[in-house]
Backbone bond lengths (Angstrom), bond angles and torsions (degrees), N, CA, C in turn:
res aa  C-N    CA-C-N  psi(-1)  N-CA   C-N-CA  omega(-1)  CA-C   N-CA-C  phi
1 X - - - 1.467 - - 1.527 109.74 -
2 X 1.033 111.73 118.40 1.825 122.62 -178.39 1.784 90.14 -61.90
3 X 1.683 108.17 137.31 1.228 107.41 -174.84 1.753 97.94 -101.63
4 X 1.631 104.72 147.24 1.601 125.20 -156.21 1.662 102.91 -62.37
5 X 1.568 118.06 -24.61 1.300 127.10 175.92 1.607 112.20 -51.65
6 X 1.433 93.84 -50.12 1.764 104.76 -174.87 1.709 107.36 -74.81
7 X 0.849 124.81 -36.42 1.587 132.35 168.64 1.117 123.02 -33.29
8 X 2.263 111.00 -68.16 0.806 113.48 160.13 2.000 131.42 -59.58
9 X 1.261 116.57 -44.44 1.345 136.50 157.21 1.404 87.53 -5.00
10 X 1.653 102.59 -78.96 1.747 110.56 -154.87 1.752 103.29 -71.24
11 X 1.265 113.80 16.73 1.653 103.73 178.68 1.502 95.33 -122.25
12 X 1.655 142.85 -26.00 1.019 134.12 162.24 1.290 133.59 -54.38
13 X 1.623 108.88 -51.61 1.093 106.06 -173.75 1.147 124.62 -84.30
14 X 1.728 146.30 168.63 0.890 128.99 -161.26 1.413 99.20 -146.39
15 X 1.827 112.21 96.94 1.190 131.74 137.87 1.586 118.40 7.05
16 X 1.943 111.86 123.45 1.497 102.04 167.43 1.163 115.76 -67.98
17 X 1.281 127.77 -3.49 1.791 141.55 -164.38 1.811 104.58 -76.63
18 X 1.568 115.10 -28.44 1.277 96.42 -146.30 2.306 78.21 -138.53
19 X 1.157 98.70 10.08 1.293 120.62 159.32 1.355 108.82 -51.10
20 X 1.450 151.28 83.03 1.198 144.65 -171.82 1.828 120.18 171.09
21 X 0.951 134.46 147.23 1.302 139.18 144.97 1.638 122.63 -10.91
22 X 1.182 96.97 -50.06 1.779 99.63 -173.10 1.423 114.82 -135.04
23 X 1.496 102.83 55.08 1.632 94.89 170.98 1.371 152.61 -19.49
24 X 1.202 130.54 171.98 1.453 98.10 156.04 1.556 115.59 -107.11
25 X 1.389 127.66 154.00 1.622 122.41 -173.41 1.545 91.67 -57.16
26 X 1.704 91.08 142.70 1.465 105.43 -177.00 1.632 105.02 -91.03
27 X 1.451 88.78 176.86 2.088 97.95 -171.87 1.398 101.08 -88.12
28 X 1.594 133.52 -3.61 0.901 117.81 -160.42 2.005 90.15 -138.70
29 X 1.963 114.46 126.41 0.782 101.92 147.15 1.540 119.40 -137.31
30 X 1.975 98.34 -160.50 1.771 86.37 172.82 1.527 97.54 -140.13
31 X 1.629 105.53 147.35 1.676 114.95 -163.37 1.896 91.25 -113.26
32 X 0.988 112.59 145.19 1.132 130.43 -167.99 1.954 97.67 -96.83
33 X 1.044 108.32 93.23 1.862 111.92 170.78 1.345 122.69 -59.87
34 X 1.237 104.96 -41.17 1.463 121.52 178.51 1.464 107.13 -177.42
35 X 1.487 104.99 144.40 1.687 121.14 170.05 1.408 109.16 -82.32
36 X 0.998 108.20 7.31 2.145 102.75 175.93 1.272 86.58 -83.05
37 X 1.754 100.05 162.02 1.297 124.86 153.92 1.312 120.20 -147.14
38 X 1.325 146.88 161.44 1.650 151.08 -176.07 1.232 101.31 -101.06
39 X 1.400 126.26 -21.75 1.619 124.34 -177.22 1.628 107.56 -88.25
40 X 1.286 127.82 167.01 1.848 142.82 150.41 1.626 91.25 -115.72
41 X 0.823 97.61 83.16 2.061 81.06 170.71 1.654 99.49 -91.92
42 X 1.423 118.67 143.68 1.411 97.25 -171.56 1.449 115.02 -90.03
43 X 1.718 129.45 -7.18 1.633 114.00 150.84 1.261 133.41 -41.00
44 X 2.030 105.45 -24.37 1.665 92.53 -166.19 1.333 130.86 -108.37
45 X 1.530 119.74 161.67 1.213 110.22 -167.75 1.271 113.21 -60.21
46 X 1.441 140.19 -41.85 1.369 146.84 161.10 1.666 108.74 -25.85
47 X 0.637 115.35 -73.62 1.694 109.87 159.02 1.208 118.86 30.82
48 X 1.751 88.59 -94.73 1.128 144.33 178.43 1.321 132.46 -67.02
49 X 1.664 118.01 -15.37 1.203 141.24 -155.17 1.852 102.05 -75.86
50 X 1.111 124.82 150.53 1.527 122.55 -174.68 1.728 87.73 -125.54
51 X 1.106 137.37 -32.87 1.461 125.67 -148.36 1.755 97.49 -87.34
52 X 1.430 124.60 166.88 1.030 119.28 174.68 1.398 132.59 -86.62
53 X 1.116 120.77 149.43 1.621 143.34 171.98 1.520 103.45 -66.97
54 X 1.354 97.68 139.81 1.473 124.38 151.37 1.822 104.96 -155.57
55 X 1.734 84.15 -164.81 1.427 106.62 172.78 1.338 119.47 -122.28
56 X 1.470 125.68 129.57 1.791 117.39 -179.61 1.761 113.57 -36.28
57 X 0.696 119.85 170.60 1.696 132.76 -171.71 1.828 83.02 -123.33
58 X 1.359 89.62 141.37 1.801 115.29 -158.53 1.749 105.39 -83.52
59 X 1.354 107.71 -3.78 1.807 120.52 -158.71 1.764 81.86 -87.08
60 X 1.724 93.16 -72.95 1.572 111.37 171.68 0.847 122.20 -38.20
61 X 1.293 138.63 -54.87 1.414 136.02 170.26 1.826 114.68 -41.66
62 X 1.151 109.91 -56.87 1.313 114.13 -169.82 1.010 115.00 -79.39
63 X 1.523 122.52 -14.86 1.540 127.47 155.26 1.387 124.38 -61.67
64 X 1.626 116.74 -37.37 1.111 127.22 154.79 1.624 134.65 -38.27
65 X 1.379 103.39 -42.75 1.173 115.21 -169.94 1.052 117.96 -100.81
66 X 1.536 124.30 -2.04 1.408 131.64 -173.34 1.825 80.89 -92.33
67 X 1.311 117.48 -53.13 1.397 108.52 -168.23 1.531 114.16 -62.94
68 X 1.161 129.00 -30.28 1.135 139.51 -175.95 2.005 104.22 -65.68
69 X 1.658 106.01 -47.39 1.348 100.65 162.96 1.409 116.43 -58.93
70 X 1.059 127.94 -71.15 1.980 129.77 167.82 1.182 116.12 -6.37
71 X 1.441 114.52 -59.49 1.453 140.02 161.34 1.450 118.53 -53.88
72 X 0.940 148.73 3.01 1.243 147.36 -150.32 1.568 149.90 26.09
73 X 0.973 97.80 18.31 1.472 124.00 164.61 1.262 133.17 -48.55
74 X 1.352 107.39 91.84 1.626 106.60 -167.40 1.591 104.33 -89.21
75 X 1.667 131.15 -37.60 1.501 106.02 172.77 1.277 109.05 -122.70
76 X 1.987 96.27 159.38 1.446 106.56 -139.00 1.824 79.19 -149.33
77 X 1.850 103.82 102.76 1.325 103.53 -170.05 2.265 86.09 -96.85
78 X 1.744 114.20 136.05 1.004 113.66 -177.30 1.513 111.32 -88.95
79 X 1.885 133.84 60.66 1.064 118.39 -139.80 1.498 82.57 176.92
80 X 1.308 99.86 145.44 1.576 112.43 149.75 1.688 112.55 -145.80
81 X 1.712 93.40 -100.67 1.493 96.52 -151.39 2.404 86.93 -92.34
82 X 1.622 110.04 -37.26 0.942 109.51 179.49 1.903 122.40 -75.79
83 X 1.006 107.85 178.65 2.233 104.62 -174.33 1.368 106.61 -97.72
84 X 1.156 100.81 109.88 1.841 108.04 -179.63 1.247 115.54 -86.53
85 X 1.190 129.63 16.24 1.466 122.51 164.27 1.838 97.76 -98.32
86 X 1.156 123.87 24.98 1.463 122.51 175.95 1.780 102.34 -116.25
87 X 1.344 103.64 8.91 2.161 114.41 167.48 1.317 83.57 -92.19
88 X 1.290 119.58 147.68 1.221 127.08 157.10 1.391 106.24 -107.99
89 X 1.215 140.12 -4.94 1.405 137.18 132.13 1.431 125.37 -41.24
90 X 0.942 121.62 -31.09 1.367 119.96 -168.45 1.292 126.01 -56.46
91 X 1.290 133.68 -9.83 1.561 132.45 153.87 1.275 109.47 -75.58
92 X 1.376 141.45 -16.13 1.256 148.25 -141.19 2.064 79.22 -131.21
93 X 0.774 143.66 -39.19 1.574 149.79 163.33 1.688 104.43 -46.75
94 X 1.562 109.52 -60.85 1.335 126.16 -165.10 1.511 105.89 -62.09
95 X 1.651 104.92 -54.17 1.434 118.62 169.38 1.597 116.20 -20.83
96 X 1.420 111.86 -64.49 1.360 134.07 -138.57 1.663 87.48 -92.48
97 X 1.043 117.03 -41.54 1.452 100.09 -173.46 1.574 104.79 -102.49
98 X 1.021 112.83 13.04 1.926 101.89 142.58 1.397 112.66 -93.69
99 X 1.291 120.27 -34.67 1.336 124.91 177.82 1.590 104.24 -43.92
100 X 1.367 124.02 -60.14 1.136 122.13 -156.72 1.929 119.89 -88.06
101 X 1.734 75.39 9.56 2.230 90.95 176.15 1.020 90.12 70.57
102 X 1.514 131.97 79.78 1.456 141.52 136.02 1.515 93.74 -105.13
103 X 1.345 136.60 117.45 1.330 144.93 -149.78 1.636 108.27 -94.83
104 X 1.367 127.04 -24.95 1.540 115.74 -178.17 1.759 96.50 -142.59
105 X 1.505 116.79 108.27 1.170 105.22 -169.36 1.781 100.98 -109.69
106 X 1.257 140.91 166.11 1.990 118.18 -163.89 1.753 72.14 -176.24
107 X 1.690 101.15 164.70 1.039 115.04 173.05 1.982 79.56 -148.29
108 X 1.247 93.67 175.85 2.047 120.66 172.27 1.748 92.70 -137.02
109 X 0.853 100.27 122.73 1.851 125.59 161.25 1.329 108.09 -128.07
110 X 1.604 103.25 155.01 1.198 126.74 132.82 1.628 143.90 2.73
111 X 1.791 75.60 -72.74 1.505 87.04 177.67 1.447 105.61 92.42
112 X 1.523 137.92 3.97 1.361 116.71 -152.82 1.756 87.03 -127.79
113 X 1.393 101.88 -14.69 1.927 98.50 157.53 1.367 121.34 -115.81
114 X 1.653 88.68 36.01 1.651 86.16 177.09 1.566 126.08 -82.47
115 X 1.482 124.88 47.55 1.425 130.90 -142.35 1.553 84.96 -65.10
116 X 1.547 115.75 179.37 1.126 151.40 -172.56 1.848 95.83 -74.18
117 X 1.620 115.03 -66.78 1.762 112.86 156.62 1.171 113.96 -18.18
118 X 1.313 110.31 -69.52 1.803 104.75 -155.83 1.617 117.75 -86.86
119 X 1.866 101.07 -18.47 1.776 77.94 152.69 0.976 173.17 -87.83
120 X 1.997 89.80 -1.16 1.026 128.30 174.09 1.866 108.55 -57.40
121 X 1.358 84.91 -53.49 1.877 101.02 174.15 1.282 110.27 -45.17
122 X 1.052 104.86 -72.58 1.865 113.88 173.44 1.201 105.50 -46.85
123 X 0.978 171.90 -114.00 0.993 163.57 -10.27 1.485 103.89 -170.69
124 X 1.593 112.75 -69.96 1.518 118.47 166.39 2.036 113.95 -55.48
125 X 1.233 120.56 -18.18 1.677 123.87 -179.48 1.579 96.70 -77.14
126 X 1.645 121.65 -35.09 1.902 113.19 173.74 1.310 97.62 130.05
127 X 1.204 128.70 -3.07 1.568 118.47 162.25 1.422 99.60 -22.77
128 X 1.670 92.82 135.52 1.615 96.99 160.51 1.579 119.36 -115.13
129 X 1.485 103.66 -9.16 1.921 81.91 174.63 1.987 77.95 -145.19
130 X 0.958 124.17 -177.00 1.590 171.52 158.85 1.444 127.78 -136.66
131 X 1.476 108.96 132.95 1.421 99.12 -164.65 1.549 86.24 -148.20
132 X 1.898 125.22 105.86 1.040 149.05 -173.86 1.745 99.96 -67.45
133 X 1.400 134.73 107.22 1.208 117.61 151.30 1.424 127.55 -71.06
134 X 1.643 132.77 101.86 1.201 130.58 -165.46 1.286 101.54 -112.80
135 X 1.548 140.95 120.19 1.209 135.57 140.17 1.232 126.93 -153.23
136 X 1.669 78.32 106.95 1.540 104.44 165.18 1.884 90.38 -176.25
137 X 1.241 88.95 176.91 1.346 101.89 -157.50 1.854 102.69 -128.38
138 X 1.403 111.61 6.92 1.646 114.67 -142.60 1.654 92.61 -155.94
139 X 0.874 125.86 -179.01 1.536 143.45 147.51 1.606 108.99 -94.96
140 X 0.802 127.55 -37.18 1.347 118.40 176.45 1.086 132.49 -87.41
141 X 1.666 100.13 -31.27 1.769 98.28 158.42 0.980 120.29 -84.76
142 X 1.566 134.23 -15.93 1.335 125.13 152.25 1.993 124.23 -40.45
143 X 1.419 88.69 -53.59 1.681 109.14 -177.59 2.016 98.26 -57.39
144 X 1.111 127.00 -43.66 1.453 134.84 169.21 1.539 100.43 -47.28
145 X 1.337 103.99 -84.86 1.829 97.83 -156.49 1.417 99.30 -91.31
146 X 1.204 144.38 -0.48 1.723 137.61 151.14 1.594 105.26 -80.04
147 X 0.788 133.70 -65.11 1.837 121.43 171.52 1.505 102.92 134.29
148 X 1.538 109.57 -23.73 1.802 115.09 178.56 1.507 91.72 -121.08
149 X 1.820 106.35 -177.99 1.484 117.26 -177.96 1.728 87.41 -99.42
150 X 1.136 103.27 143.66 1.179 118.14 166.52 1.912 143.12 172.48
151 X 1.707 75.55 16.51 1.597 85.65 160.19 1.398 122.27 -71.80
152 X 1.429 139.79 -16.48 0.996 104.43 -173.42 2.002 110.87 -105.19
153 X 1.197 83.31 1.61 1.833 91.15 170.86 1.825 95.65 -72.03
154 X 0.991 108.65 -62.47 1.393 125.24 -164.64 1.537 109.42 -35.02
155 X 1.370 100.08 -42.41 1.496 126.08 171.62 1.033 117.65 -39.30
156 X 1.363 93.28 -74.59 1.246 118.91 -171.87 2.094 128.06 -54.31
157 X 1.463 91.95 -19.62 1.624 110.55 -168.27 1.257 91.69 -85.94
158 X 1.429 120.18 -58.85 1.590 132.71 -169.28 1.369 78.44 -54.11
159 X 1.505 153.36 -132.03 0.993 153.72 -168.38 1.747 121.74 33.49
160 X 1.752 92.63 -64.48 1.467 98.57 -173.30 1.646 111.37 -84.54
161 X 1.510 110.75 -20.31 1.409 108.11 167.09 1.277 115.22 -65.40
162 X 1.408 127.48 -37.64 1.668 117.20 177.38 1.591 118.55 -81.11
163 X 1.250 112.89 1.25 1.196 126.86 161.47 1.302 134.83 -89.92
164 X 1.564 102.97 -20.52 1.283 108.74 172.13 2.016 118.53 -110.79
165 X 1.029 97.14 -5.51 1.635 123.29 150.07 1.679 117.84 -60.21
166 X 1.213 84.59 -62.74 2.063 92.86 159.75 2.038 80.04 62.85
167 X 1.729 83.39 -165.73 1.391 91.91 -168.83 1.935 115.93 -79.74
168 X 1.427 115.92 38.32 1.571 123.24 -177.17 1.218 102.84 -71.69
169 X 0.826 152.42 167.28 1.506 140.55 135.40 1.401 127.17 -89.50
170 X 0.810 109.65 19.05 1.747 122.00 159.63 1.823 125.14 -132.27
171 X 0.670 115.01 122.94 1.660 145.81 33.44 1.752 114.89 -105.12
172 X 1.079 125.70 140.31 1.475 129.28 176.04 1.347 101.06 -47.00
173 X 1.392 121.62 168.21 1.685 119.46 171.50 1.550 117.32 -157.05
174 X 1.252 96.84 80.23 1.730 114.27 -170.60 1.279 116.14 -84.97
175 X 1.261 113.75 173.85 1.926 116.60 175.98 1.786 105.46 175.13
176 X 1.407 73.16 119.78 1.879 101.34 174.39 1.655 112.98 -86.71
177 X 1.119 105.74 149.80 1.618 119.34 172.51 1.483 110.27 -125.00
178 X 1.090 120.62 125.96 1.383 124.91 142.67 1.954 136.36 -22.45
179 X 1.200 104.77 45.28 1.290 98.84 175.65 1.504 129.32 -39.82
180 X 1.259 123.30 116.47 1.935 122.33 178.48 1.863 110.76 -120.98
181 X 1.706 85.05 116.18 1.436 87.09 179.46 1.702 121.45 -45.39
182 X 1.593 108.99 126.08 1.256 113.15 175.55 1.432 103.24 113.66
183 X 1.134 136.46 -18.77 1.580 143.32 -136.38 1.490 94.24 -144.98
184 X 1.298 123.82 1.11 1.469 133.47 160.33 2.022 119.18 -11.28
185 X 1.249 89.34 -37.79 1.863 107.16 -172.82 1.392 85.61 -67.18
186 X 1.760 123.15 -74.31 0.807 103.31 -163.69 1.536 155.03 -68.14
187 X 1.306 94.20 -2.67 1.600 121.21 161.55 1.645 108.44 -56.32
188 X 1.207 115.66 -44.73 1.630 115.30 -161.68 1.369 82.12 -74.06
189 X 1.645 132.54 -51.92 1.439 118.24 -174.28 0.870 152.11 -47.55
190 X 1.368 86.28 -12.08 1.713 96.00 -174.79 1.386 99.78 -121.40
191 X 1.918 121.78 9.61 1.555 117.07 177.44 1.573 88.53 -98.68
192 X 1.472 137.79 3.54 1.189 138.87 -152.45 1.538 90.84 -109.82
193 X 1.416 121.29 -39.47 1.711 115.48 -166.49 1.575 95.18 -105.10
194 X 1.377 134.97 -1.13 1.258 124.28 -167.58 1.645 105.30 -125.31
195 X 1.627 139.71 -1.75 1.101 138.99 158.06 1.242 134.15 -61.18
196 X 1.363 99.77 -20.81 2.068 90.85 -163.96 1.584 95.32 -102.31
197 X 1.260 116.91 16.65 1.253 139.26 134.61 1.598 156.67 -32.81
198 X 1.476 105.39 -67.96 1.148 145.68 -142.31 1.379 112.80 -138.05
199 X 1.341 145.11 152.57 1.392 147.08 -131.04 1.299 89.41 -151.74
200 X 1.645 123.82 -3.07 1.224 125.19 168.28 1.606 108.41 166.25
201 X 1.433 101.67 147.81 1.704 110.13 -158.29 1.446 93.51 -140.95
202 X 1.830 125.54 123.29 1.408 131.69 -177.29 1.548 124.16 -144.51
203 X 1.257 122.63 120.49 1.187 128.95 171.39 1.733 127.62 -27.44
204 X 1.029 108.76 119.52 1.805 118.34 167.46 1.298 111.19 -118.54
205 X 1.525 104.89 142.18 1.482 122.91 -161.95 1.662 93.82 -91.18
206 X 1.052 129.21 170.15 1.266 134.36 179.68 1.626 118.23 -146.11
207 X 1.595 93.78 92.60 1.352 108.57 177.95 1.123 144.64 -26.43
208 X 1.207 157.39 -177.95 1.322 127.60 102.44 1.881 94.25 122.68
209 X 1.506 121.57 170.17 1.388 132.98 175.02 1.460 114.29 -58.58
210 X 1.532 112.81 -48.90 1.802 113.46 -176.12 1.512 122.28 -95.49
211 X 1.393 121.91 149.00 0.932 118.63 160.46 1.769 131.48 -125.25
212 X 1.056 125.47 -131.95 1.271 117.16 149.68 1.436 137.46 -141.65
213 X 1.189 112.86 154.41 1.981 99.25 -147.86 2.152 80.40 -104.81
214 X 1.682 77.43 177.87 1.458 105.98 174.84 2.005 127.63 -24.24
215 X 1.218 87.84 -54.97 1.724 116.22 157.29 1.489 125.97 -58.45
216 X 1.468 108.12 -16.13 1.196 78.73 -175.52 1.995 117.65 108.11
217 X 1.546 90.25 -26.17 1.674 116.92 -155.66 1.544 89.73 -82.72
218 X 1.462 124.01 148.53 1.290 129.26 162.67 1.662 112.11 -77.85
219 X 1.725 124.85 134.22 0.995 102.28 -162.48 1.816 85.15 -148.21
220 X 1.427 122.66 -174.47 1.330 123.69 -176.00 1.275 99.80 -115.92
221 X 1.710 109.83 130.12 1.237 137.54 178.09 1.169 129.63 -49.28
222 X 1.501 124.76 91.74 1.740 108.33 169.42 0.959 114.65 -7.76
223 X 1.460 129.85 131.99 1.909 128.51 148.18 0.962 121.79 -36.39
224 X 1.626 129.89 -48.63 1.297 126.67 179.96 1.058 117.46 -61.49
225 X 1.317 128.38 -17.35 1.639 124.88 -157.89 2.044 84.56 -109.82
226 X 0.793 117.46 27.55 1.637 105.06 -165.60 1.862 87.14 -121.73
227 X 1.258 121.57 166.39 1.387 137.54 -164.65 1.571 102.91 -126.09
228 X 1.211 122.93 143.71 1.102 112.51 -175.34 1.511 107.40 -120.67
229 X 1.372 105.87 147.25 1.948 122.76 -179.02 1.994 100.68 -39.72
230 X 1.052 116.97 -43.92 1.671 103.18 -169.41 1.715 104.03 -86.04
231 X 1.402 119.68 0.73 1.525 115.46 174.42 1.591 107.28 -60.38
232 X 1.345 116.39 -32.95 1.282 142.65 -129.60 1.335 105.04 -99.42
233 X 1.533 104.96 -45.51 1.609 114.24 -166.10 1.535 109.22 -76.11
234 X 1.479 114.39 159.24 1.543 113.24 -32.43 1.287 134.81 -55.19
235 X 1.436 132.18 125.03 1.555 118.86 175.17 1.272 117.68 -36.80
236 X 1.182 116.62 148.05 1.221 122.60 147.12 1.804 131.70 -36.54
237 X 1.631 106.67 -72.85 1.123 110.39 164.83 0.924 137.13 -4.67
238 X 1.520 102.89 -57.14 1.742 106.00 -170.01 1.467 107.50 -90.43
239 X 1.449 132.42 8.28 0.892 106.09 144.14 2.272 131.07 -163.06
240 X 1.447 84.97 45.45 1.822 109.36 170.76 1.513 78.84 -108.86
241 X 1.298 135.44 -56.56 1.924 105.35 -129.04 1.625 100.45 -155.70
242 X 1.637 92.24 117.77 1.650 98.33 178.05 1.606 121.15 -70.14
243 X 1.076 121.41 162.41 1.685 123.95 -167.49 1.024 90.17 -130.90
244 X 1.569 121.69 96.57 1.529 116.82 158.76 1.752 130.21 -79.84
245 X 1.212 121.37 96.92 1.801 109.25 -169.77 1.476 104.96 -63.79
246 X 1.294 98.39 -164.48 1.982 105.37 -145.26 1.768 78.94 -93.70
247 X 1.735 122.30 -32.60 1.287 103.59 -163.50 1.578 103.74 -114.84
248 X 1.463 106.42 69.97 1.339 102.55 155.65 1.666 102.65 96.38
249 X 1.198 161.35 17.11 1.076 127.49 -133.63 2.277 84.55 -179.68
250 X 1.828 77.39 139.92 1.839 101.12 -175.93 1.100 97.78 -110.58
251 X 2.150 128.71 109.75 0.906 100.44 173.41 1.600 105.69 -131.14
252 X 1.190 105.00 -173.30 2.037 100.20 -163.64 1.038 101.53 -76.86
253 X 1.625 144.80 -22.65 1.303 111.37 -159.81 1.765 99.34 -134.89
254 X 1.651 87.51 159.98 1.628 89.06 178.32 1.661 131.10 -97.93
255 X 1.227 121.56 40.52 1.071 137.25 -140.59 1.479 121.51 -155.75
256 X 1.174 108.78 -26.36 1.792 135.67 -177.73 1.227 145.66 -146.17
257 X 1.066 148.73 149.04 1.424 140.74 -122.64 1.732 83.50 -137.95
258 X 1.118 123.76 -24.70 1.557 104.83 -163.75 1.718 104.66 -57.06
259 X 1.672 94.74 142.43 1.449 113.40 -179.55 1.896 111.06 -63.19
260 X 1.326 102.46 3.50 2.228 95.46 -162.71 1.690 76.73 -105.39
261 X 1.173 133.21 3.95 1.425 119.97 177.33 1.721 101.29 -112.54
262 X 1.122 121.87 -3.29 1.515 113.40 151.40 1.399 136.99 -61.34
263 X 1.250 142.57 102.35 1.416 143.07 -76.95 2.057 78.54 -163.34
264 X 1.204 129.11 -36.45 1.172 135.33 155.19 1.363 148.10 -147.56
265 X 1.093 143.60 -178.51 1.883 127.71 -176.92 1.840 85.67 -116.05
266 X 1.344 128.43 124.48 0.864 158.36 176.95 1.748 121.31 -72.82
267 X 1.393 91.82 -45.31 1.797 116.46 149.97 1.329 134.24 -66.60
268 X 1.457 95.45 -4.68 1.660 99.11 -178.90 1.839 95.93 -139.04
269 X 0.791 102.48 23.50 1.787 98.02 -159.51 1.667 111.47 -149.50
270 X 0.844 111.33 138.56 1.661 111.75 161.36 1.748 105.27 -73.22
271 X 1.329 97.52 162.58 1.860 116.46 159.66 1.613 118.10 -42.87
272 X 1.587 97.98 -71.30 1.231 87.18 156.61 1.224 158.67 -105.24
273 X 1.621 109.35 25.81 1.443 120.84 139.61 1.482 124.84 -53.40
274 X 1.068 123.76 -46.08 1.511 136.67 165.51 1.535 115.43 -57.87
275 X 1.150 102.74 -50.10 2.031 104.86 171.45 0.912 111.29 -53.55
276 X 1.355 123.81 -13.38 1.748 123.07 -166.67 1.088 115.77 -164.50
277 X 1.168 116.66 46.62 1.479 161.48 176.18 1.869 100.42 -70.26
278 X 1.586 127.09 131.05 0.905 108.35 170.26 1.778 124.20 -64.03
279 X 1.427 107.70 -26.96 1.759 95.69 170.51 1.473 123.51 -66.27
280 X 1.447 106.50 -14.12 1.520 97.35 178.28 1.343 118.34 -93.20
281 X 1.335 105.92 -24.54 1.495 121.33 172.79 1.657 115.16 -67.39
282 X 1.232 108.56 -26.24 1.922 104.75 172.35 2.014 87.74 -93.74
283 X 0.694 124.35 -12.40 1.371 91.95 -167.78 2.028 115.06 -100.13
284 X 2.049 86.12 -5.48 1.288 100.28 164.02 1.691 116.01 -79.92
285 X 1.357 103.67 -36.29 1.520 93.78 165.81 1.561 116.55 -66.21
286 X 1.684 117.98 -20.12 1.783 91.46 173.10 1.419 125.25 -85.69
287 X 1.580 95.04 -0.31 1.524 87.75 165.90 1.770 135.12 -89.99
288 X 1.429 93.71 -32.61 1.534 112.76 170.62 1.464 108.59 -49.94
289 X 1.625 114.49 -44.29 1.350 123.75 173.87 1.582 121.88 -55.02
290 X 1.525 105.23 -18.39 1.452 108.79 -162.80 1.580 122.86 67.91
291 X 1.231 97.89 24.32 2.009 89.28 -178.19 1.967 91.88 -158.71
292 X 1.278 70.39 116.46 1.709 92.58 174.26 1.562 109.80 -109.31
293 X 1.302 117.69 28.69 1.494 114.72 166.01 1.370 113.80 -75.34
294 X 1.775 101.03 113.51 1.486 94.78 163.18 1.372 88.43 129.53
295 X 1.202 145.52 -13.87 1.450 156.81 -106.73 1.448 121.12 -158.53
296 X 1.334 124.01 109.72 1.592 111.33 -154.12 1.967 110.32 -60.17
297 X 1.695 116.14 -10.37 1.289 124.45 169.49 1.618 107.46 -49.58
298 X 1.458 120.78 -46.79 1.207 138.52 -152.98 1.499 104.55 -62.88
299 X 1.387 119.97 -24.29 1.690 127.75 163.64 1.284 116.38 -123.90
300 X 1.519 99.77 46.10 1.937 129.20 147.38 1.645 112.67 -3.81
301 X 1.050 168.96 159.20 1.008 158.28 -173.65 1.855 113.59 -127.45
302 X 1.817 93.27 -16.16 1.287 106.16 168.20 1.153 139.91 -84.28
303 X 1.576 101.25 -18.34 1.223 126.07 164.53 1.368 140.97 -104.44
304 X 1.584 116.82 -1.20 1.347 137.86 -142.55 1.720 77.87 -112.42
């Protein structure tokens, strides 16, 4: 089993090969199911988000994905920035794009609607991986930086999914934590209640100005421990892995919802009309350049 570390690895970094203005569409993308979510975690942009929620329309979707096969695109994560176990289509989503030889299909949840029902669904439609976002280590520090209680449901699902996986080898069954400098313990704590689980368990960095203190309490990040916007450039994003949102729309980054980072209209456009779109194409030269002054990147949300 290729481990999920190296997967992502090969979607961050960014190749001198594909270093350029006009890439080529990558093998790997992610379709946006819906912008809802059941969590406030306070890292994410959803949070914070003012614009409205929906769910993709099922026509679009499958138009998507037929092009994405054409294109050659073998993985096809059903998920972005919103919680896709809140489609109730979504086994019937998963279905259709194995049906049609899209070769590695995975979603990342929550975990907190992962009932015993829907993994059966998932799971029996050909999902091939799941990837539990868990961090917290507690019920209460969950209830802190998730915004509801719900570690011990969460628990509890991860549990019955690796149980009901049994010894198949499909679907994979991964889960990331939130690593926070200083708070090191609590990373192991929660790799301590969430392994005998999981087929693999991996560290996430945690962006952005806040973190969380001793308590539990949301608090603001040493400088030193903070990453800065030009470490970064060029992102990735703009050019391993397209971000399709729920309403129509290709945008550069994986991390944010703002509409000035929509890169094409999806309804009026092919895939790769949008990949190579003149806004994405100047905004690939401000990254190659290293200077995103001027540039809606330039108030990053990961770094700001």
């Amino acid at each position: 089993m290729e481990k999920i570390v190296e997967r992502v690895a090969a979607t961050v970094t960014v190749p001198p090969g594909l270093r350029m203005e006009r890439p080529p569409f990558p093998k790997k993308a992610k379709i946006e199911v819906t912008s809802r979510c059941d969590l406030k975690c306070f890292f994410c942009q959803h949070t914070y988000d003012v614009r409205g929620h929906g769910d993709i329309d099922r026509d679009f979707l499958y138009r998507i994905l037929h092009e994405m096969k054409h294109l050659g695109v073998e993985d096809v994560g059903l998920f972005w920035i919103g919680e896709p176990l809140l489609v109730k289509p979504l086994p019937e989503y998963v279905a259709y794009a194995k049906k049609i030889g899209l070769k590695y299909v995975f979603i990342t949840t929550n975990g907190r609607l992962a009932t015993p029902e829907c993994i059966r669904a998932l799971f029996d439609a050909g999902l091939d991986s799941i990837k539990f976002s868990f961090n917290a280590d507690s019920r209460e520090s969950y209830r802190r930086i998730c915004g509801v209680d719900g570690f011990d449901r969460t628990l509890e699902n991860l549990r019955y999914a690796w149980e009901y996986r049994g010894g198949r080898g499909t679907p994979a069954i991964y889960a990331s934590t939130v690593q926070i400098p200083g708070r090191e313990q609590v990373y192991e704590q929660t790799r301590a209640v969430i392994t005998p689980f999981v087929d693999q368990h991996y560290p996430l960095r945690l962006y952005g100005k806040y973190s969380v203190g001793e308590g539990a309490e949301i608090i603001e990040c040493p400088g030193d421990q903070r990453r800065t916007l030009a470490s970064m450039l060029p992102c990735w994003s703009l050019f391993t892995e397209p971000h399709i949102s729920y309403d129509g729309h290709m945008s550069a980054c994986f991390c944010d919802h703002d509409q000035r980072l929509y890169m094409g209209d999806l309804k009026r456009m092919s895939l790769m009309e949008a990949w190579h779109s003149e806004k994405f194409r100047t905004l690939r030269r401000q990254h190659l350049a290293k200077d995103v002054t001027g540039a809606v990147c330039a108030g990053c949300i990961a770094y700001a």
